[in-house]
KEFI-68945 format. One line per field, with one value per residue (C-alpha): x, y, z; residue number from 1; residue in three letters. Coordinates in steps of 0.25 Angstrom, whole numbers. Example, Ala and Ser with C-alpha at 12.3 -4.5 7.8 and 13.67 -1.06 7.14 Angstrom:
2
x = (49,55)
y = (-18,-4)
z = (31,29)
i = (1,2)
aa = (ALA,SER)
//
This chain:
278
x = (672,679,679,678,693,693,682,688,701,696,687,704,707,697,697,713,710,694,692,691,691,681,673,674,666,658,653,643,640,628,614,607,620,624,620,626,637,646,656,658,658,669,672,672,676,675,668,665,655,661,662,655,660,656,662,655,655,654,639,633,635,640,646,643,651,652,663,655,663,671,670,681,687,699,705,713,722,722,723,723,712,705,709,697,696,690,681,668,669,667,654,659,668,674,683,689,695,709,708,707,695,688,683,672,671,661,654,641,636,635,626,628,620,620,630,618,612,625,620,608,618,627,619,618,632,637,648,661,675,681,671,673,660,662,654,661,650,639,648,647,632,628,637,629,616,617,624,620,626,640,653,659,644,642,656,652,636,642,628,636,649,652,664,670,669,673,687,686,673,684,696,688,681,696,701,690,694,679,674,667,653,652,641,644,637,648,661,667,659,670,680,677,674,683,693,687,686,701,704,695,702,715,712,708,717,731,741,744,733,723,713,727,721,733,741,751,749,757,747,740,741,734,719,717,707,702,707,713,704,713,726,731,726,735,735,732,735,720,714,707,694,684,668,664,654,639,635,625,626,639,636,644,657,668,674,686,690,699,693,703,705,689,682,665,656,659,654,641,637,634,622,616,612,606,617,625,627,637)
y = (543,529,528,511,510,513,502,491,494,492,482,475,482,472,463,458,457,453,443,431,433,428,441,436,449,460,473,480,493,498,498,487,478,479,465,458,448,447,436,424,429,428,440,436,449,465,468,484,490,504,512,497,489,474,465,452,440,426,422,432,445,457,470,480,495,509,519,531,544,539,526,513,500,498,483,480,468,456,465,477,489,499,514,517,531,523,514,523,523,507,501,487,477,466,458,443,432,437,448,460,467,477,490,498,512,523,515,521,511,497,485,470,462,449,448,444,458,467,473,480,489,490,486,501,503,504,496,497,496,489,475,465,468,480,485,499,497,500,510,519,515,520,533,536,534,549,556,569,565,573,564,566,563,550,545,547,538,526,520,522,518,515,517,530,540,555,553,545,552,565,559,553,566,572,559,559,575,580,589,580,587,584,575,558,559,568,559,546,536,525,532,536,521,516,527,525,512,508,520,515,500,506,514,502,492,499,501,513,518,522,533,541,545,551,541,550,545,558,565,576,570,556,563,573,580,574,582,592,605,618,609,609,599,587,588,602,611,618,619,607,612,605,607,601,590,594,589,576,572,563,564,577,577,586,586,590,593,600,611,609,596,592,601,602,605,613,609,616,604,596,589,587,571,561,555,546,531,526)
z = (-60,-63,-77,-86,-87,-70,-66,-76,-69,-56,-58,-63,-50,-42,-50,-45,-30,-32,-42,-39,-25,-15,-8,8,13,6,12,0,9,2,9,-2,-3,12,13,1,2,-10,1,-6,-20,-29,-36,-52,-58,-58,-71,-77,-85,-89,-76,-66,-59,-59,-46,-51,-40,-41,-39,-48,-43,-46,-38,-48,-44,-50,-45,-47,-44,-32,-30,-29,-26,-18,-14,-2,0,9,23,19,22,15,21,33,26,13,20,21,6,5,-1,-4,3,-5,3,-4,1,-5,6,-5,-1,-12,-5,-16,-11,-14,-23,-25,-36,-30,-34,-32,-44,-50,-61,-71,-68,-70,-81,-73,-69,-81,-93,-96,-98,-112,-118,-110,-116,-105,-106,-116,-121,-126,-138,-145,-154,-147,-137,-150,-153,-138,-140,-152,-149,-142,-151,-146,-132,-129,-130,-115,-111,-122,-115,-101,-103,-98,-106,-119,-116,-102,-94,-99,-89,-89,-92,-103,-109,-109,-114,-125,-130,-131,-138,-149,-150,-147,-138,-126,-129,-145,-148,-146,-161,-167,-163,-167,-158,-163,-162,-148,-142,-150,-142,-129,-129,-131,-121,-109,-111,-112,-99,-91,-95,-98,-88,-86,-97,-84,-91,-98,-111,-116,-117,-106,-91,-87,-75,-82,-96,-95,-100,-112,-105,-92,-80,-91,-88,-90,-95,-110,-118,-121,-135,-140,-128,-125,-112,-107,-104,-96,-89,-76,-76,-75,-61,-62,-75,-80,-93,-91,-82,-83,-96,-102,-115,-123,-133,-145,-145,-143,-152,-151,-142,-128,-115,-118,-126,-113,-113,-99,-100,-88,-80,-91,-85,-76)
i = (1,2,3,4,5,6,7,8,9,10,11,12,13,14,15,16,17,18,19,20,21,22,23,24,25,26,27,28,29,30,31,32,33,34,35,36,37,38,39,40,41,42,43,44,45,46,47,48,49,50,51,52,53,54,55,56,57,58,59,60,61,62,63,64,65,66,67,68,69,70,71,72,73,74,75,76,77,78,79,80,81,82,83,84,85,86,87,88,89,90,91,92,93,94,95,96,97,98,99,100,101,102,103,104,105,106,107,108,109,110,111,112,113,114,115,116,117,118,119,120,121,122,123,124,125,126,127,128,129,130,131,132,133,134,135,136,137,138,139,140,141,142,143,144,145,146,147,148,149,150,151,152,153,154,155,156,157,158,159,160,161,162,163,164,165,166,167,168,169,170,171,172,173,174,175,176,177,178,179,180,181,182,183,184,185,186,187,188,189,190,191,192,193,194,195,196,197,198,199,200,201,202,203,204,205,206,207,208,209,210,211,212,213,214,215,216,217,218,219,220,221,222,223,224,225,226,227,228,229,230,231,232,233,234,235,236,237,238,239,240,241,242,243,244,245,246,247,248,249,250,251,252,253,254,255,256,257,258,259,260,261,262,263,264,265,266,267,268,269,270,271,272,273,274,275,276,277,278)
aa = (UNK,UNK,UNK,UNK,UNK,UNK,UNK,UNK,UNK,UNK,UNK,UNK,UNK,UNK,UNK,UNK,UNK,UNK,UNK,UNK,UNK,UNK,UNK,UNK,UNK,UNK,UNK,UNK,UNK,UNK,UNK,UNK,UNK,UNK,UNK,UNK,UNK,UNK,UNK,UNK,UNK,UNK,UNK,UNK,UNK,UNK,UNK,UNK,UNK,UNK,UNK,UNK,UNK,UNK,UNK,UNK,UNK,UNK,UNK,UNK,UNK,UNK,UNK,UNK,UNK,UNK,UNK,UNK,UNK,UNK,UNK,UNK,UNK,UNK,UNK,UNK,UNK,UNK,UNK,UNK,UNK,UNK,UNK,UNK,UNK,UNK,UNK,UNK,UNK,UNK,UNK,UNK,UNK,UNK,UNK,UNK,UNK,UNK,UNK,UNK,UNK,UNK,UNK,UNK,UNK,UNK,UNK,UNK,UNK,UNK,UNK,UNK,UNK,UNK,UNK,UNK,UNK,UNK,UNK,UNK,UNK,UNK,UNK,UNK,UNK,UNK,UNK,UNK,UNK,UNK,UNK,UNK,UNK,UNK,UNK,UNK,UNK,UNK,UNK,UNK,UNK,UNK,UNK,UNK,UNK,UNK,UNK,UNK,UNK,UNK,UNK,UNK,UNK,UNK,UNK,UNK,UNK,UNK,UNK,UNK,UNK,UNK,UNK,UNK,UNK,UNK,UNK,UNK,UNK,UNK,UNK,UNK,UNK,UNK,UNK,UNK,UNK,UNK,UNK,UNK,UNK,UNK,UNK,UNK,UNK,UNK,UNK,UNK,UNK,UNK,UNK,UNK,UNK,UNK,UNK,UNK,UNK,UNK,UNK,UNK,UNK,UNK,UNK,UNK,UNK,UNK,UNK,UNK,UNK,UNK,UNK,UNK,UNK,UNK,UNK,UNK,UNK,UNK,UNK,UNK,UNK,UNK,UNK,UNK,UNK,UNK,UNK,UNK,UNK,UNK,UNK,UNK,UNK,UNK,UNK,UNK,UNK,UNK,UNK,UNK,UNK,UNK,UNK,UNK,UNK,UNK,UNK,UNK,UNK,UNK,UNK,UNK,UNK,UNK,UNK,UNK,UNK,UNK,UNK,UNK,UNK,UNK,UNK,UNK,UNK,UNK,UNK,UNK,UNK,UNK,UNK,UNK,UNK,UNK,UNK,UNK,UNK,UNK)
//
C-alpha cells in the first residue's frame, strides 16, 4: 500500500502536467458519478492528507482518491496513448487542453465533493507531517491516549498519525530500537514523531532519499528490516525475522524485526483491533 511520502509525490507528479490546466473532457467511470462533468474546470491543485489524495478544481470542487493496495495515476502526453492492456483498469479520465490527459486506475475509493466539505472524508485523519499544518504535539497526544496499543499497530491507525504505512511503521520500530509489539505507553513518543516526522519529509522531498532508511541506496540495503526476513541484520548480524500479516485486520501486516537489535515483546503480543483508518 502507497505510503504519505508516495501520495505527496504523485500528487508533485500531477501537479506538473495538471495544474493550472483546463479539463476539456472527463470520463468518471463509477456507476453514481458516471454522469458528472468536471469539463471546463481548472485544476487548482492536488492536495494530500496522509495516504489521500485531493485534485481540487476551480468552482469548488474536489476529486478526492485513495490508491488502496493496487491503485495509480499515469499521464500521457500531447498525442500519446495509454497501452490497450491497461485500459480495463481506468476509473477516471482527465483530459486538458494542454493535451496531457491523467488516466486513475484501480481506484476503488472515488468521491467528487465540494471543496468546503473535504473534511467529511478526511476530518478523521490525524496530523500529517507532509501539511503545513502539522501539529507534532497533538501527533504524540493521540499516540498516547492508548497506551496499551502495540507500536507497529499505533503507527499504522492513520487516526493518530496519518500517512505512515507498513514500511515506515517497521523501519521506525528498528530506528527507536524496540521491539514492534512493545506497548506505544513504554517508548519515547517524541522521540518517535520527532524521528518519523523528519524521515517521512525526507522521504518525499529528497532526491534520491525515496523510502532509503539507511542512508545507503545500494538494492538490498536501503531498509533495516523491510523485505529483510532470513538476511543478517545490517547492524548487528542476527537473522531478520518476520510474521505474516493477520488477514483482515491492518492494524497487523507482516512485520519485521530483528531480535537483538529491538528487544521486548514477541509477536504473541499481537493484539487483534478493528480495522485501523486509512
Amino acid at each position: 500500500m502507497p505510503e504519505g511520502d508516495s501520495v505527496y509525490k504523485l500528487a508533485r507528479r500531477l501537479d506538473r502536467p495538471l495544474r493550472g490546466r483546463t479539463i476539456v473532457r472527463s470520463d468518471l467511470r463509477l456507476p453514481r458519478l458516471a454522469t458528472r462533468d468536471l469539463a471546463g474546470r481548472v485544476v487548482l491543485e492536488h492536495a494530500t492528507h496522509g495516504k489521500h489524495l485531493l485534485t481540487r478544481f476551480s468552482g469548488g470542487a474536489t476529486l478526492h482518491t485513495h490508491l488502496l493496495m493496487d491503485g495509480s495515476w499515469s499521464v500521457t502526453g500531447p498525442g500519446k496513448q495509454l497501452p490497450r492492456r491497461l485500459m480495463p483498469d481506468v476509473r477516471i479520465v482527465l483530459a486538458t487542453d494542454a493535451g496531457h490527459t491523467a488516466y486513475g486506475l484501480k481506484l476503488h475509493e472515488v468521491e467528487l465533493v465540494e471543496t468546503a466539505r473535504e473534511h467529511e472524508l478526511v476530518g478523521h485523519l490525524g496530523p500529517d507531517p507532509l501539511r503545513a499544518d502539522w501539529d507534532a504535539e497533538e501527533a504524540v497526544r493521540r499516540l498516547r491516549a492508548e497506551p496499551a496499543v502495540p507500536l507497529v499497530s499505533a503507527l499504522l491507525d492513520q487516526r493518530k498519525v496519518a500517512g505512515w504505512g507498513n514500511l515506515w511503521a517497521n523501519e521506525l520500530a528498528f530506528l527507536v530500537g524496540r521491539s514492534p509489539w512493545t506497548p506505544i505507553g513504554d517508548v519515547d513518543v517524541e522521540r518517535l514523531v520527532a524521528l518519523g516526522a523528519r524521515a517521512l519529509v525526507h522521504s518525499a522531498t529528497v532526491e534520491g532519499a525515496y523510502q532509503v532508511t539507511t542512508g545507503v541506496g545500494r538494492k538490498g540495503e536501503s531498509h533495516w528490516v523491510s523485505g529483510r526476513a532470513g538476511r543478517p541484520c545490517l547492524r548487528c548480524g542476527t537473522r531478520v525475522e518476520v510474521v505474516p500479516e493477520v488477514p483482515n485486520d491492518p492494524a497487523n501486516r507482516r512485520t519485521w524485526w530483528c531480535p537483538h537489535c529491538q528487544p521486548g515483546p514477541g509477536p504473541e503480543a499481537r493484539t487483534l483491533t478493528s480495522p485501523a483508518a486509512r
